[in-house]
C-alpha positions, 0 to 999 in steps of 0.5 A, a space after each residue: 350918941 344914940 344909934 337906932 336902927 331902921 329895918 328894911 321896909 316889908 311893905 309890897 306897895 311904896 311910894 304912894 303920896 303920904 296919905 296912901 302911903 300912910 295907909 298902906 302901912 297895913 297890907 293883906 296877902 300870903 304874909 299880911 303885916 301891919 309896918 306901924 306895930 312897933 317902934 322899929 316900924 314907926 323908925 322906918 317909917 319916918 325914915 321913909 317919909 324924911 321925918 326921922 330927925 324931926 319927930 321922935 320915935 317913940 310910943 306917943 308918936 306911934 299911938 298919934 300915927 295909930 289915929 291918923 291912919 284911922 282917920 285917913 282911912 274913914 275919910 278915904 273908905 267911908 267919906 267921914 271927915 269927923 276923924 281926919 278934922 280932929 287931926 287937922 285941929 293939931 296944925 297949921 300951915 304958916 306962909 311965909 317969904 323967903 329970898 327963895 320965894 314963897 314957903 309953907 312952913 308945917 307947924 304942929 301942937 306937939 311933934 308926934 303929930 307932924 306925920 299923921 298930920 303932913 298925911 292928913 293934909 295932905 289927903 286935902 290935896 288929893 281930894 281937891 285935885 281929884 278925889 275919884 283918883 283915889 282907888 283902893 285895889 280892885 283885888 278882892 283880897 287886897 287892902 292897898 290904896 293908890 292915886 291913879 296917875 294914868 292918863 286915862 284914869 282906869 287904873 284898877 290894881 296897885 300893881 299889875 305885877 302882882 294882883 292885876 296878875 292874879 285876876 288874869 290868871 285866876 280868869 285864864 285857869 277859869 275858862 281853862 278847867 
């Protein structure tokens, strides 16, 4: 029996919908990381994501997530599908009927590509159900992504526990000196 270990997840922002979520593997701030160094990062990050016994976690699986968060990232960042569409290439969804009802049933050409590509597709989703809810945070000094469910739409910080604070105190200090 093989035991691996998975490590506590550092990331200072969870629980984005894949796409985002796969981004924000990568953060900036006092201690900037990136969760997908290493294949103890890639073991946590399929744990997180409820992939860890369907894929394996392994160099090859860690070099296809490398290119689907690029990809992910053109598409959300600089509006280029060219990346995110070779991704794609490596899946498909097959539909079937079950005593349950309808399934959608993820197929891949080769495992390693089942979470880059669950991310990817679903980035589909967001953008066809609204594209202008994906927002990176208006901090200047931060790299992380979210999908703005507020009612009115004008969420500007992945958190206001910590960057949403840190541009009213940084305004306060201003007009205080």
């Amino acid at each position: 029996m093989l035991i691996t270990s998975v490590m506590r997840d550092p990331r200072p922002h969870t629980g984005e919908p894949p796409a985002l979520d796969l981004l924000n593997t990568r953060w900036a701030g006092a201690e900037p990381g990136d969760l997908l160094t290493d294949l103890d990062g890639l073991r946590t990050w399929l744990a997180i994501i409820g992939l860890a016994d369907r894929v394996p976690g392994d160099d090859h699986t860690l070099s296809a997530l490398h290119t689907a968060r690029a990809a992910v990232h053109d598409a959300v960042t600089r509006a280029d599908h060219t990346a995110l569409n070779k991704v794609l290439d490596h899946g498909r969804i097959r539909r079937e009927l079950t005593d349950e009802g309808p399934r959608d049933i993820p197929e891949v050409d080769d495992p390693a590509w089942l979470p880059g590509w669950l991310a990817a597709d679903n980035l589909l989703h967001l953008i066809a159900r609204a594209p202008q809810r994906i927002r990176r945070c208006a901090h200047p000094d931060c790299v992380l992504f979210f999908y703005d469910t507020s009612k009115n739409g004008t969420r500007r910080w992945h958190s206001m526990a910590t960057c949403g604070n840190r541009v009213k105190a940084a305004r306060h200090y201003a007009k205080t000196t």
